[in-house]
Residue frames as qw, qx, qy, qz and C-alpha x, y, z in Angstrom:
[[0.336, -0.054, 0.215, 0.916, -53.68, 7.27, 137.55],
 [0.075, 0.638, 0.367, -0.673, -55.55, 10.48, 137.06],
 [0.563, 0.687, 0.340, 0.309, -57.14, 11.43, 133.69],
 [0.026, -0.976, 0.168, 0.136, -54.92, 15.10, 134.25],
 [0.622, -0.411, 0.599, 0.293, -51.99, 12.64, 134.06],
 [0.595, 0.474, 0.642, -0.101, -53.08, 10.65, 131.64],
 [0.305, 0.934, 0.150, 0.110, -53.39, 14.07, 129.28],
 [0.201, -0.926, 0.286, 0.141, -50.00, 15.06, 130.16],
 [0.647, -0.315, 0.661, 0.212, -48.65, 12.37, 129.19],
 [0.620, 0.496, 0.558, 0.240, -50.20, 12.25, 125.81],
 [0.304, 0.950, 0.064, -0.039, -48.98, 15.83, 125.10],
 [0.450, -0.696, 0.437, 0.350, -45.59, 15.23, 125.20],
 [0.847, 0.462, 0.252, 0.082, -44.10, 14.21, 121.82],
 [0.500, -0.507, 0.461, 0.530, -40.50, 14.01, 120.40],
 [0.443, 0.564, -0.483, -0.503, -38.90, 14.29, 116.92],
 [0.928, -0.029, 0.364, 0.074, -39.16, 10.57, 115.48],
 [0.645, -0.098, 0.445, 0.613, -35.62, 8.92, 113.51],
 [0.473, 0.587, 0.484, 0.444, -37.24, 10.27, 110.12],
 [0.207, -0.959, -0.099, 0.166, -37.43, 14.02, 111.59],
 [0.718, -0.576, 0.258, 0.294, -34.16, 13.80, 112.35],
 [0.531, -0.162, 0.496, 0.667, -32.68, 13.01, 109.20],
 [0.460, 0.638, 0.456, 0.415, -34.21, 14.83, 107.37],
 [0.002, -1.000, 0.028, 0.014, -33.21, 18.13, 108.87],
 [0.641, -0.406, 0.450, 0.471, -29.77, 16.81, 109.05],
 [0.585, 0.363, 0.571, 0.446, -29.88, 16.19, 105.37],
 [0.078, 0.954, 0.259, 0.131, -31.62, 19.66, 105.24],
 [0.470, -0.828, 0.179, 0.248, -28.80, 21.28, 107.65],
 [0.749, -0.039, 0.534, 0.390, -26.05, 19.15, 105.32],
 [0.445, 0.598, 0.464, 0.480, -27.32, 20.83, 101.90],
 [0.164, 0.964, -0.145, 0.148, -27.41, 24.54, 102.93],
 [0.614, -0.617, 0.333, 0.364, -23.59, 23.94, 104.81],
 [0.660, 0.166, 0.543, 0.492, -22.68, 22.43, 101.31],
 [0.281, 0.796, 0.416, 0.339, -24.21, 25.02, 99.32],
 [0.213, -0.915, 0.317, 0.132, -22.60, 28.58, 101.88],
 [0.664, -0.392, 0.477, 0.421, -19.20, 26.34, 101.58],
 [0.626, 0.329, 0.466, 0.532, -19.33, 26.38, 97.64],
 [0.077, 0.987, -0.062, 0.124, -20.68, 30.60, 97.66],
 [0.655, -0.659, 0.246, 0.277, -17.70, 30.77, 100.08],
 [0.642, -0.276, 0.555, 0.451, -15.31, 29.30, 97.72],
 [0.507, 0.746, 0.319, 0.292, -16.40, 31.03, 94.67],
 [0.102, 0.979, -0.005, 0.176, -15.83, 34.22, 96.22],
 [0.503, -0.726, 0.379, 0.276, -12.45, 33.50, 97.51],
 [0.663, 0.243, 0.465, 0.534, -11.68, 31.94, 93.65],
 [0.370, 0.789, 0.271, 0.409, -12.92, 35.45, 92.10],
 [0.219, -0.961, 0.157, 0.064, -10.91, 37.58, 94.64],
 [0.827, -0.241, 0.366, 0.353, -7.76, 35.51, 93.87],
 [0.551, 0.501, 0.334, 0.578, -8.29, 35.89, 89.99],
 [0.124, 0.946, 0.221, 0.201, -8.79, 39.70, 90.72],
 [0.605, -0.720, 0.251, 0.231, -5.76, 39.40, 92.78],
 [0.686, -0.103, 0.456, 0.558, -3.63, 38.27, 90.42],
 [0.377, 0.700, 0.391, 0.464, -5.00, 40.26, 86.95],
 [0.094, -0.981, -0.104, -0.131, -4.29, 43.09, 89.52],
 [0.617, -0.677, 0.337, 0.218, -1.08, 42.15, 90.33],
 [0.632, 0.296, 0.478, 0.533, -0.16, 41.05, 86.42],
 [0.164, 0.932, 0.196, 0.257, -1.57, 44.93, 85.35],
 [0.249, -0.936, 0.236, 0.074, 0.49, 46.59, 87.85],
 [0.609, -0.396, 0.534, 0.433, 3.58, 44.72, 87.08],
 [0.534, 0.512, 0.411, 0.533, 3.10, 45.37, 83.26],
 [0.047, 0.961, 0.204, 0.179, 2.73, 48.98, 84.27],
 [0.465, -0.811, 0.278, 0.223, 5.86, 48.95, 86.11],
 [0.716, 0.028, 0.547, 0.432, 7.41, 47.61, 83.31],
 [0.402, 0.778, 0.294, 0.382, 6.27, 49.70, 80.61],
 [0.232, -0.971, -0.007, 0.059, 7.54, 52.54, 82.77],
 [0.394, -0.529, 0.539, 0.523, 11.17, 51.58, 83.05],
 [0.568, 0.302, 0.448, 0.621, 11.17, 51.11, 79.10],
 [0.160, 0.894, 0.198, 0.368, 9.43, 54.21, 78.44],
 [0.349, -0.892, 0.181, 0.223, 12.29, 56.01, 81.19],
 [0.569, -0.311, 0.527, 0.549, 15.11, 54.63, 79.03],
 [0.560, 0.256, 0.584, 0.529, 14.00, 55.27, 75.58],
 [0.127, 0.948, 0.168, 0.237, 12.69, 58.64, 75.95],
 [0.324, -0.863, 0.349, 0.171, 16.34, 59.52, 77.77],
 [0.925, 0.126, 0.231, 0.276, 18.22, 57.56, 75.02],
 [0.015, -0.901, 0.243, 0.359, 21.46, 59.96, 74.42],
 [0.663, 0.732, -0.140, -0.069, 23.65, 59.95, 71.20],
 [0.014, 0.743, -0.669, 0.016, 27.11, 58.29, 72.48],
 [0.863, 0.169, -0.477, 0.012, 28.59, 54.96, 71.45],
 [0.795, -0.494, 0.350, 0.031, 29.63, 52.45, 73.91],
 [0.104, 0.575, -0.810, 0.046, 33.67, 51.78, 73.54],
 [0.936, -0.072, -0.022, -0.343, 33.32, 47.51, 73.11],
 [0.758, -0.391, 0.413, 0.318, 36.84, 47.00, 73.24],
 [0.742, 0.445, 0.458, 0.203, 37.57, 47.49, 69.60],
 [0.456, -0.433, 0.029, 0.777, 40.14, 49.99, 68.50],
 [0.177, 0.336, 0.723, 0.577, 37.71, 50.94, 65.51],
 [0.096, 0.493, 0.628, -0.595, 35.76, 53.77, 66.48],
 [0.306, 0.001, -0.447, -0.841, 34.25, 53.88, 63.00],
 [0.446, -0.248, -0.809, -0.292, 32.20, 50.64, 64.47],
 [0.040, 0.224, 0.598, -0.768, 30.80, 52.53, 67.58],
 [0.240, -0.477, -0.752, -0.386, 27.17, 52.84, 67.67],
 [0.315, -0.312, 0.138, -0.886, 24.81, 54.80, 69.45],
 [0.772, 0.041, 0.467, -0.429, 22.13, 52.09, 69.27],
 [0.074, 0.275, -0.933, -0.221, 23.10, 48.39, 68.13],
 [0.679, 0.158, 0.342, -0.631, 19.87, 46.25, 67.37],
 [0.587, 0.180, -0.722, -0.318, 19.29, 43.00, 65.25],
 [0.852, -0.280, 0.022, -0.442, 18.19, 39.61, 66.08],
 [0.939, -0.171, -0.228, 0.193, 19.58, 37.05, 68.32],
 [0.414, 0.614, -0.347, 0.575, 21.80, 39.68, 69.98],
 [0.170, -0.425, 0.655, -0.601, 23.23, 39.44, 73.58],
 [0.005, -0.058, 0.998, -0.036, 21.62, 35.89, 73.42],
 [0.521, 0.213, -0.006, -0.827, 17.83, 37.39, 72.54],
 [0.445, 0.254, 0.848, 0.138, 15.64, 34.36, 71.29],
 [0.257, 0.913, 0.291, -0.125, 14.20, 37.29, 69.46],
 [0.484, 0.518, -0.084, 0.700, 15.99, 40.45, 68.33],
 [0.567, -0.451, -0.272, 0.633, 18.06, 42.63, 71.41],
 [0.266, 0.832, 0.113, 0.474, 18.94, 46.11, 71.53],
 [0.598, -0.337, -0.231, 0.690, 21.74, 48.17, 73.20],
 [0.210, 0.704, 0.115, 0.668, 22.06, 51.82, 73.96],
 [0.227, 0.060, -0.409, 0.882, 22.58, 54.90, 76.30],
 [0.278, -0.719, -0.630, -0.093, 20.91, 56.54, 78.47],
 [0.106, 0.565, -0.235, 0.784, 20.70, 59.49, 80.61],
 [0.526, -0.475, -0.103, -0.698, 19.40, 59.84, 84.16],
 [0.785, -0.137, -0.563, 0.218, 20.78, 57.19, 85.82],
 [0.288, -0.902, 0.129, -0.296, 20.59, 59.58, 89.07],
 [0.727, 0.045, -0.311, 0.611, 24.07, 59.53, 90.92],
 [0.261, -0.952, -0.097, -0.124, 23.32, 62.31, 93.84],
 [0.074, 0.978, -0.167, 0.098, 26.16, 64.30, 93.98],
 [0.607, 0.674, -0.417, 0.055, 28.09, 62.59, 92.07],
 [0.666, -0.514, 0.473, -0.263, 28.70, 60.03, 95.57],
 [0.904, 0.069, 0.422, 0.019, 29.21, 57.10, 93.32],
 [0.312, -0.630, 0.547, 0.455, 32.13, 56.11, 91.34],
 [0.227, 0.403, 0.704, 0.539, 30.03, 55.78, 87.43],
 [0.064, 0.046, -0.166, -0.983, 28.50, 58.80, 85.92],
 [0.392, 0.273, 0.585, -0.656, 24.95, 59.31, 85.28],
 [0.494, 0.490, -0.602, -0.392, 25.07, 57.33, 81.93],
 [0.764, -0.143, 0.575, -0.253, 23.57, 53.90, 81.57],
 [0.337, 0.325, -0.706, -0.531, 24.20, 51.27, 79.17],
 [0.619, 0.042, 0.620, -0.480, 21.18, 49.23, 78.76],
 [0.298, 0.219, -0.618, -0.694, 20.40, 46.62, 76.72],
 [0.764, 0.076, 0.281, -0.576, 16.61, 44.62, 76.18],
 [0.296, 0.270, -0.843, -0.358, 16.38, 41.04, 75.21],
 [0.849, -0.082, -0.211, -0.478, 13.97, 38.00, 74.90],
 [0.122, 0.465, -0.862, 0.160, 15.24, 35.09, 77.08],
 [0.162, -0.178, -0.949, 0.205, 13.59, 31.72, 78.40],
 [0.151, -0.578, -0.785, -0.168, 10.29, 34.04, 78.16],
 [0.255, -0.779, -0.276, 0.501, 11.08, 36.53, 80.04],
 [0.413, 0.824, 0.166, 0.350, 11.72, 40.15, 78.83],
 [0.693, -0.437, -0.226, 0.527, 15.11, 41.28, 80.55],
 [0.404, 0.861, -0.071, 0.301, 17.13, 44.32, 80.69],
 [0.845, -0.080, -0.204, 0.487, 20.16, 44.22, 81.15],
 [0.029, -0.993, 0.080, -0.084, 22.14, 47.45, 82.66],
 [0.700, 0.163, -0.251, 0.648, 26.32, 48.24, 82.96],
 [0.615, -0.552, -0.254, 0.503, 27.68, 50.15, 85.40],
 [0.064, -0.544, 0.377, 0.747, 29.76, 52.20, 83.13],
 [0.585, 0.628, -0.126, -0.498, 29.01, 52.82, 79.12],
 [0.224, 0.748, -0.602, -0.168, 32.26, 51.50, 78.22],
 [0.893, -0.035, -0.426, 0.142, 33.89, 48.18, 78.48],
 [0.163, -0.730, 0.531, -0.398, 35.33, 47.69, 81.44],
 [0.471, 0.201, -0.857, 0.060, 37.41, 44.15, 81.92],
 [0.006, -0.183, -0.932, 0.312, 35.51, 41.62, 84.25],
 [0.244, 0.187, 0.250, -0.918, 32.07, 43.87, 83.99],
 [0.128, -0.338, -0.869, -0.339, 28.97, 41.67, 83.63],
 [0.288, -0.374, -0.149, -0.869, 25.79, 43.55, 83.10],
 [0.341, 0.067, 0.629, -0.695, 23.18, 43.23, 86.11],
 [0.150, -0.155, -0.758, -0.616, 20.05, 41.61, 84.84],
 [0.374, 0.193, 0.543, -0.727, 16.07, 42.30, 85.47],
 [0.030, 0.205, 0.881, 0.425, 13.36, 40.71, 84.62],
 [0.187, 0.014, 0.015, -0.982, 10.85, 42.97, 83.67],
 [0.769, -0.012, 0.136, -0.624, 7.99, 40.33, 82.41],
 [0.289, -0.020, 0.924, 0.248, 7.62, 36.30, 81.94],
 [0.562, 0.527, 0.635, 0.060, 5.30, 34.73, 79.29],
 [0.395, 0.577, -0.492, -0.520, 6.82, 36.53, 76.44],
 [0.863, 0.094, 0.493, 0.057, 6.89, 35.39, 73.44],
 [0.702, 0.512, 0.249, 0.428, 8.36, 37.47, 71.15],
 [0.429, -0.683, -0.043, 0.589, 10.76, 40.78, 70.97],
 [0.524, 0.335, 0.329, 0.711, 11.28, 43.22, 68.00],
 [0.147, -0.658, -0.046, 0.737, 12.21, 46.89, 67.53],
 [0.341, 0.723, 0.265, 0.539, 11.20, 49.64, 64.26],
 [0.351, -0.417, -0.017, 0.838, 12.90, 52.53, 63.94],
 [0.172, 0.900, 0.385, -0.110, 11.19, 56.11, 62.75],
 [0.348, -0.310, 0.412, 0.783, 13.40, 57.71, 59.85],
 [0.443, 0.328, -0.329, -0.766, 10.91, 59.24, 57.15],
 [0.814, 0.042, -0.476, -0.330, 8.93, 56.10, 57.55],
 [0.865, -0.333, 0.368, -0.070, 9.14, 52.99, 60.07],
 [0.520, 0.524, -0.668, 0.093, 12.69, 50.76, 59.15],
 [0.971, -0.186, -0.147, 0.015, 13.26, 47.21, 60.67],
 [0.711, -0.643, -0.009, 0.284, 16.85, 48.51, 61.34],
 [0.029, 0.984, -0.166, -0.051, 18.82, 50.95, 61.80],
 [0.896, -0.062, -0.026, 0.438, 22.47, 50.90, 60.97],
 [0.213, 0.832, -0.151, 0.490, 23.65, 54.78, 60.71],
 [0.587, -0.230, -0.317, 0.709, 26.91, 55.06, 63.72],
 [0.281, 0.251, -0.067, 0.924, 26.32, 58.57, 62.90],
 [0.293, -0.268, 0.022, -0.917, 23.22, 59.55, 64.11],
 [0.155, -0.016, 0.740, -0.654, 19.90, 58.84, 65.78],
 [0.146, -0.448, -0.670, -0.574, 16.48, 57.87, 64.54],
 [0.261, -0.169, 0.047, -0.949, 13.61, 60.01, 65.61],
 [0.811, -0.141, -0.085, -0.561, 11.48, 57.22, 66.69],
 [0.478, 0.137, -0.826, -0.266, 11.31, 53.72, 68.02],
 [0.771, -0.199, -0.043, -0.604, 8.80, 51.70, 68.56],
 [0.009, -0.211, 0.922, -0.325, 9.17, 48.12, 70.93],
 [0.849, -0.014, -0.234, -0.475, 6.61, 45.61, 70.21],
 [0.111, 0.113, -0.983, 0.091, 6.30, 41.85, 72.31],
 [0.607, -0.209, -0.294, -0.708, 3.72, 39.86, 72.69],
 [0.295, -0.320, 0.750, -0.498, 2.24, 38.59, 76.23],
 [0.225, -0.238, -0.943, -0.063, 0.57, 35.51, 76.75],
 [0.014, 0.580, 0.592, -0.559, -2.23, 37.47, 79.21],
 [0.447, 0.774, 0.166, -0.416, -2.65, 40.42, 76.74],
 [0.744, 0.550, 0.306, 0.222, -1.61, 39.37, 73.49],
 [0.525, 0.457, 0.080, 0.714, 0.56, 42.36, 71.35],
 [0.163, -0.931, -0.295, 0.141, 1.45, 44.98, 72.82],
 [0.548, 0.440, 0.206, 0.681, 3.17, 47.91, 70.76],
 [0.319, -0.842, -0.105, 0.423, 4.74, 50.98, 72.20],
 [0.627, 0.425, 0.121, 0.641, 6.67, 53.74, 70.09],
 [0.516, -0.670, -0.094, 0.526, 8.98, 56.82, 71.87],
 [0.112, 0.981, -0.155, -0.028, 10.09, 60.28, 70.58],
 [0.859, 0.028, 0.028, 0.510, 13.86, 59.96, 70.04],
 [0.179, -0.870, -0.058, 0.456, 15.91, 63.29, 71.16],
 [0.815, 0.513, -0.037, 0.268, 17.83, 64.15, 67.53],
 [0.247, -0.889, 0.375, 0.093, 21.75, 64.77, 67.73],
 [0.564, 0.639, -0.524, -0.012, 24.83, 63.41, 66.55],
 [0.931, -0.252, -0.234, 0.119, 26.83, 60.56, 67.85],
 [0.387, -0.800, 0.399, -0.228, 29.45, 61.04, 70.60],
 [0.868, 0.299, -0.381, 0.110, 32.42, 58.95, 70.41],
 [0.259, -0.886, 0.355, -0.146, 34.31, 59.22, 73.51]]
């Protein structure tokens, strides 16, 4: 054999076992290490997913209350009762319409009804209660009673925990009992598990009660 051989031969040279594993090992740790970035950022878009998706549903909530109580209109709902000294405008106390909290019933206006196509006026009767956590509202077709007529229900939010209403007569009043009229305020406090208390209060149009 030829010393040129010889020399060729000796320059060849592989990776030996150890080599090996270690770059594995090496190759192993950054895989391990992208996989966990990886999975962070797909935990913190989630949470942002959701806190954005909890915000916007509280916002869509807050709307429909604020669209009913700033259109709240002076006429008692007819409950069956041939008394129409005990008609109300707005009924409210605790543990009404099955509230684990305190409930609250009243009119509305605005309940759009395009030219007049549908066969219920443009007069809601809505009432708000605390149930199994959730914050519902409940809506009738018509104001009135009307035999077999069970109210539709929505659930606006879950994790409540509480439900109470003040009313804005020359001062804040835990509750209101005049049939004849309207307070000038009221204010709808509950309190979420995600953001703790949260306390809204609404203009009230003044006017006498409507008894129809």
């Amino acid at each position: 054999m030829s010393q040129s051989n010889r020399a060729g031969k000796k320059s060849i040279k592989g990776f030996t076992l150890l080599e090996v594993l270690v770059a594995i090992m090496i190759f192993a740790m950054l895989s391990l290490t992208a996989y966990q970035v990886l999975q962070g950022v797909l935990r913190s878009s989630e949470i942002s997913k959701e806190h954005s998706d909890a915000l916007t549903k509280l916002q869509r909530a807050m709307l429909i209350i604020e669209q009913d109580f700033t259109q709240i209109v002076a006429r008692a709902s007819r409950d069956g009762s041939s008394d129409d000294e005990t008609l109300r405008a707005i009924t409210a106390g605790r543990s009404l319409y099955g509230s684990e909290d305190q409930g609250i019933e009243f009119n509305r206006l605005g309940w759009q009804n395009p030219l007049n196509l549908l066969p219920r006026s443009n007069i809601v009767r809505v009432r708000y209660r605390l149930q199994e956590g959730q914050l519902q509202r409940l809506y009738f077709l018509y104001p009135d009673l009307v035999t077999g007529q069970e109210p539709e229900v929505q659930v606006l939010l879950n994790d409540i925990s509480t439900l109470s209403f003040r009313f804005w007569n020359n001062g804040w009043k835990s509750v209101w009992s005049p049939d004849t009229s309207l307070p000038e305020g009221i204010e709808i406090t509950f309190t979420s598990k995600r953001y703790d208390e949260i306390r809204r209060a609404f203009l009230i149009s003044a006017g006498g009660v409507i008894k129809q």
